[in-house]
C-alpha positions in Angstrom: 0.0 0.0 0.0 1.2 3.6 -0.8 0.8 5.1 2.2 2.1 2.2 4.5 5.4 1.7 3.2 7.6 1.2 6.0 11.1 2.1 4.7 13.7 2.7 7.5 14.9 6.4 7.9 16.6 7.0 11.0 18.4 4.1 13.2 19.2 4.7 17.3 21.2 2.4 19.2 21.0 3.0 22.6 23.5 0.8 25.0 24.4 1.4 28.3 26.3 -0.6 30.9 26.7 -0.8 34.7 29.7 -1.7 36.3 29.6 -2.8 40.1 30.2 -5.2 43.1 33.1 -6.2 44.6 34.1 -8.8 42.4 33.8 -6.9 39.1 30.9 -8.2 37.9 29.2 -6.1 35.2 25.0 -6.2 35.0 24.5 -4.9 31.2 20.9 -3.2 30.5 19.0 -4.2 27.6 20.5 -3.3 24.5 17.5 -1.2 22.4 17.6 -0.4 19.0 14.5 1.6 17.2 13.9 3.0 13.1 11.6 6.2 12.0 9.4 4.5 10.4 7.1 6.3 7.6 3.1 6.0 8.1 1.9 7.9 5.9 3.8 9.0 2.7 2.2 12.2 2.0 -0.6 14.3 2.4 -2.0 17.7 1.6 -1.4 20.4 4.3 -3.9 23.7 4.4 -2.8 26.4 6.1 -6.0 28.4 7.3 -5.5 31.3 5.8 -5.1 31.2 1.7 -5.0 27.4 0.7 -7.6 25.1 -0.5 -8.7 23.1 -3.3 -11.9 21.7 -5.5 -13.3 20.1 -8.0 -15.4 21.8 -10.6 -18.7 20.8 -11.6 -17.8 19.7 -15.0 -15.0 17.3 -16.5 -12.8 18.0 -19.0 -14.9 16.0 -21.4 -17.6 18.8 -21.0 -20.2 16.4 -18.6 -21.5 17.7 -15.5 -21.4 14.1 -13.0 -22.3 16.3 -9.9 -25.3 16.8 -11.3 -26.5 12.8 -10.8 -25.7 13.5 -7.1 -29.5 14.4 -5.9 -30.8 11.0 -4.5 -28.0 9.1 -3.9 -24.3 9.5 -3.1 -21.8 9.7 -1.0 -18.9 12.3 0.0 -16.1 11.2 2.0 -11.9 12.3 3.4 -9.9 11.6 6.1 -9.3 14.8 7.9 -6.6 15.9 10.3 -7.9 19.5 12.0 -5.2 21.1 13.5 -4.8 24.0 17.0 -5.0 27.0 15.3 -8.0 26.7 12.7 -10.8 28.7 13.0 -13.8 28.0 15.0 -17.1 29.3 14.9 -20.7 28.9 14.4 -20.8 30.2 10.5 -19.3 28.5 8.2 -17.8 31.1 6.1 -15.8 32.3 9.0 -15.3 29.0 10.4 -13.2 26.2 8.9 -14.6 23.9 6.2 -13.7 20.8 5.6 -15.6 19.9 2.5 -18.9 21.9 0.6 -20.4 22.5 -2.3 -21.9 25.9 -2.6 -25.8 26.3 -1.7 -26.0 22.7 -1.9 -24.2 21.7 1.7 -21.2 22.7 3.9 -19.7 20.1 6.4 -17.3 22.7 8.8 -15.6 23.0 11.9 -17.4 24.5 15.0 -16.6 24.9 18.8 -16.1 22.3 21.3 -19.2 21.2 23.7 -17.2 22.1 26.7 -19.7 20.1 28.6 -19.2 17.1 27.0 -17.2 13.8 29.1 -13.6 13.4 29.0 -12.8 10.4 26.8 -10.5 7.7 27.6 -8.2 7.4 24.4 -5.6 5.1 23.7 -2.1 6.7 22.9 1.4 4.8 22.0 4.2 4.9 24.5 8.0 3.2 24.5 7.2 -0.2 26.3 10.3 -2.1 26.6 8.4 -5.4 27.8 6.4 -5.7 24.2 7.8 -7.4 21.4 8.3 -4.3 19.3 8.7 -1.9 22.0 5.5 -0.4 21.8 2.6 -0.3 24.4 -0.9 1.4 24.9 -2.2 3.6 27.6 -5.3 5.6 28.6 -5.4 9.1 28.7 -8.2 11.2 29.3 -9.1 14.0 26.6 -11.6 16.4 26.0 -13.3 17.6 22.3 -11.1 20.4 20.8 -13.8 20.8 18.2 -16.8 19.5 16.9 -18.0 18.4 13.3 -21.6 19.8 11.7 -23.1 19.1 8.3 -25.6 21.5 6.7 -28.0 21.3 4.4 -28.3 24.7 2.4 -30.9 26.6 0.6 -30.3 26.0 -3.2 -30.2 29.8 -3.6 -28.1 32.3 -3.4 -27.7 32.4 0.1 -26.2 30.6 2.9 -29.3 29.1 4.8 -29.1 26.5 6.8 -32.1 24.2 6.3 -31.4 21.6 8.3 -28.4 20.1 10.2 -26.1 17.3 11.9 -23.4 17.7 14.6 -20.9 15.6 16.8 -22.3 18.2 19.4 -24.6 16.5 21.6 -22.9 12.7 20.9 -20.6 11.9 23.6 -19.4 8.8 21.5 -17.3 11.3 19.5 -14.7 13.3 20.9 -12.4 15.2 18.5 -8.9 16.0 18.9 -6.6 18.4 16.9 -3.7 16.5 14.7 -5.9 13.1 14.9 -7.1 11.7 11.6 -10.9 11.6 11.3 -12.5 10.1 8.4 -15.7 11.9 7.4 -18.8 10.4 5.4 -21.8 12.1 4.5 -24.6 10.1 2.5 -27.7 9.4 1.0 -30.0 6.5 -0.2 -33.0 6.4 -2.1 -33.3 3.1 -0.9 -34.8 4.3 2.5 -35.2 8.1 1.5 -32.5 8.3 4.7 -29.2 10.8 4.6 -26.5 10.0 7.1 -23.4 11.7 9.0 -20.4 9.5 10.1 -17.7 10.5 11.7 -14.9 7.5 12.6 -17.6 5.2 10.9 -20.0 6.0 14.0 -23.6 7.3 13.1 -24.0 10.9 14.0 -27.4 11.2 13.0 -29.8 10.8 10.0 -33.0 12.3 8.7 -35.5 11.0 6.1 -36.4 14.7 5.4 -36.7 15.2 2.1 -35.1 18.3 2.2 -31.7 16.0 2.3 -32.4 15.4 -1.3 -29.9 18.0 -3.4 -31.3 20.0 -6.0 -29.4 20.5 -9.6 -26.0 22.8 -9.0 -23.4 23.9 -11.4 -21.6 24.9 -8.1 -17.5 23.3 -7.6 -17.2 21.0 -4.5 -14.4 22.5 -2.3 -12.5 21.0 0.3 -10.9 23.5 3.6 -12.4 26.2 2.5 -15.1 27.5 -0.1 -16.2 30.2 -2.8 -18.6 32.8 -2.8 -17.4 35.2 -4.8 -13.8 35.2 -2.9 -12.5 32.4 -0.8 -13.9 32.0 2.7 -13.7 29.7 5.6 -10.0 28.0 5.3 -9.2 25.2 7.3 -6.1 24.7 9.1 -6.1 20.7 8.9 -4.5 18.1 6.1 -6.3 16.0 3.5 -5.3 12.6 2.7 -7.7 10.6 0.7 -11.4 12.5 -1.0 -14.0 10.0 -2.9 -17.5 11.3 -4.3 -19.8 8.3 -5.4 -23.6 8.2 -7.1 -23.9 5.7 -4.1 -25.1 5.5 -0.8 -22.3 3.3 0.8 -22.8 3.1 4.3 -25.9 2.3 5.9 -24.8 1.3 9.7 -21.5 1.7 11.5 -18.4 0.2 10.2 -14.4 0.8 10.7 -12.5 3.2 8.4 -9.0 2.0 8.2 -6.6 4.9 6.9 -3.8 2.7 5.8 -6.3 1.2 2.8 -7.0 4.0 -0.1 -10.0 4.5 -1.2 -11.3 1.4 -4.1 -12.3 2.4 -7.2 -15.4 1.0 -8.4 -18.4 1.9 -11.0 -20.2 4.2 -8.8 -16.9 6.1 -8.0 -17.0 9.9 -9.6 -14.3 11.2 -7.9 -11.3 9.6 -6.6 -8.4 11.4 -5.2 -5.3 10.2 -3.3 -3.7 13.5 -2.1 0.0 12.3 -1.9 2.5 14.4 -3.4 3.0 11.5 -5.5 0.5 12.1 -8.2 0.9 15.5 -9.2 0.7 15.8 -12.5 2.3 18.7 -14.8 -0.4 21.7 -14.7 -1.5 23.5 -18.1 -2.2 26.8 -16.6 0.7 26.3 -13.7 -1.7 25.6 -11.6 -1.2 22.7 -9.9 -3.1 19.2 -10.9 -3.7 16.1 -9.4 -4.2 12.3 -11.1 -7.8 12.2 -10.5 -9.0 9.0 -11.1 -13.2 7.8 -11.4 -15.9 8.0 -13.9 -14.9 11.3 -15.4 -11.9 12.8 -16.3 -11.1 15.9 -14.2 -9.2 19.1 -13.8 -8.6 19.6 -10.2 -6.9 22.4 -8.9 -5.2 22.8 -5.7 -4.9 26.9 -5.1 -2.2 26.9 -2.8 -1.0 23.7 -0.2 1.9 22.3 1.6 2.8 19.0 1.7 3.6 17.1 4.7 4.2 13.2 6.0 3.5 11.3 9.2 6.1 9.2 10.7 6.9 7.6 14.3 9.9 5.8 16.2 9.1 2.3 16.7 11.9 0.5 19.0 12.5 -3.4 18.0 
């Protein structure tokens, strides 16, 4: 898998010896050695303030495949929100992670300061484990919490209706934690859905769920309205749009396997340095890969990579 190769980059060797007693007998301590080892390859890292990307309604063989998505289908990325971002209750001054203009915005709010502690598992040096890694509990609060709007298909910013990690004390978000993100719908059961670590936030069988025709872009940590608003401070690793509802009931996300590409996949984008591609206009361009060929621009980004010591 791309983003799991586990090439060595740094080597420690860390020896030590005791020397004592009367009769010169030496008690050596465990001899540890340890490699950097790379999680994830790449990523795309927005900065808050002037970097974002989209899609735009419209491939470069002149279709418009956003346009299907009205009854069914299915947005979702893996999201890591970082200290700094903005957070409010608007989502133009807030940070977005994902939205397509007057059709829905999925953004960044304030923390419910009232909600529990969670008790989160975080990796530590444990010498007594085979690969010199343990587990233990910490207790954390929610940095931030998640909401997905549905907007008026106008030109305004109305919020119709809405789903949050608010009131859900199964879901406690942290800042520089991956969180994958799903929004969908089904025609199935007339039933839209919010996930968030594959845990059901809520759903609705309003019909107001149901997304009216938009020529609108779909824009990820930030969006358009004339000028570019709401910019996330968070990285991007993996963004898929389907004509499918594909998740009905809670399920496990697993960040070290890339997204599949399949017949109901429209958009597929691995955002790994990786696959840049040489831009026409020198704006930069991504290998999108799905139904429809695309011309994806990425308006300004960093690019960043994950790795951790593991001792052996």
């Amino acid at each position: 898998m791309k983003n799991l190769n586990t090439y060595l980059l740094l080597f420690v060797i860390v020896a030590a010896c005791l020397s004592c007693s009367d009769d010169d007998n030496s008690i050596e301590t465990p001899v540890i050695t340890g490699g950097m080892v790379s999680i994830i390859d790449s990523y795309a890292n927005f900065n808050g303030e002037n970097q974002s990307f989209y899609a735009t309604n419209k491939s470069t063989d002149g279709q418009r495949p956003f346009n299907a998505l009205t009854t069914d289908w299915t947005f979702e990325t893996w999201v890591k929100v970082e200290e700094g971002t903005n957070l409010t209750e608007e989502p133009l001054t807030s940070s977005i992670i994902m939205e397509q203009r007057y059709v829905f915005s999925l953004y960044a709010i304030p923390a419910n300061e009232s909600k529990p502690e969670a008790d989160v598992e975080e990796d530590i040096i444990d010498y007594n484990q085979p690969d010199g890694i343990g587990t233990k509990l910490i207790k954390v609060k929610a940095d931030y919490e998640l909401k997905y709007s549905k907007l008026a298909n106008n030109s305004t910013d109305v919020e119709l209706e809405s789903m949050s990690t608010y009131d859900n004390e199964n879901i406690v978000l942290s800042y520089g934690k991956w969180v994958h993100i799903a929004i969908t719908r089904s025609s199935s059961d007339n039933t839209a859905r919010f996930f968030v670590n594959g845990l059901l936030v809520n759903s609705s069988t309003d019909d107001v769920w149901i997304s009216k025709f938009s020529v609108s872009a779909v824009n990820w940590s930030g969006t358009y309205r004339g000028g570019y608003y709401g910019f996330s401070k968070c990285g991007l690793r993996n963004v898929r749009v389907s004509d499918a509802s594909r998740y009905s009931e809670n399920f496990t996300p697993d960040l070290s396997i890339d997204f599949e590409e399949d017949d109901e996949t429209l958009f597929l984008l691995n955002l790994i340095e990786e696959e840049m591609i040489d831009p026409l206009d020198n704006t930069p361009e991504m290998n999108v890969k799905g139904t429809y060929p695309y011309s994806v621009s990425l308006r300004q980004n960093n690019w960043a990579s994950e790795s951790q010591m593991i001792y052996k």
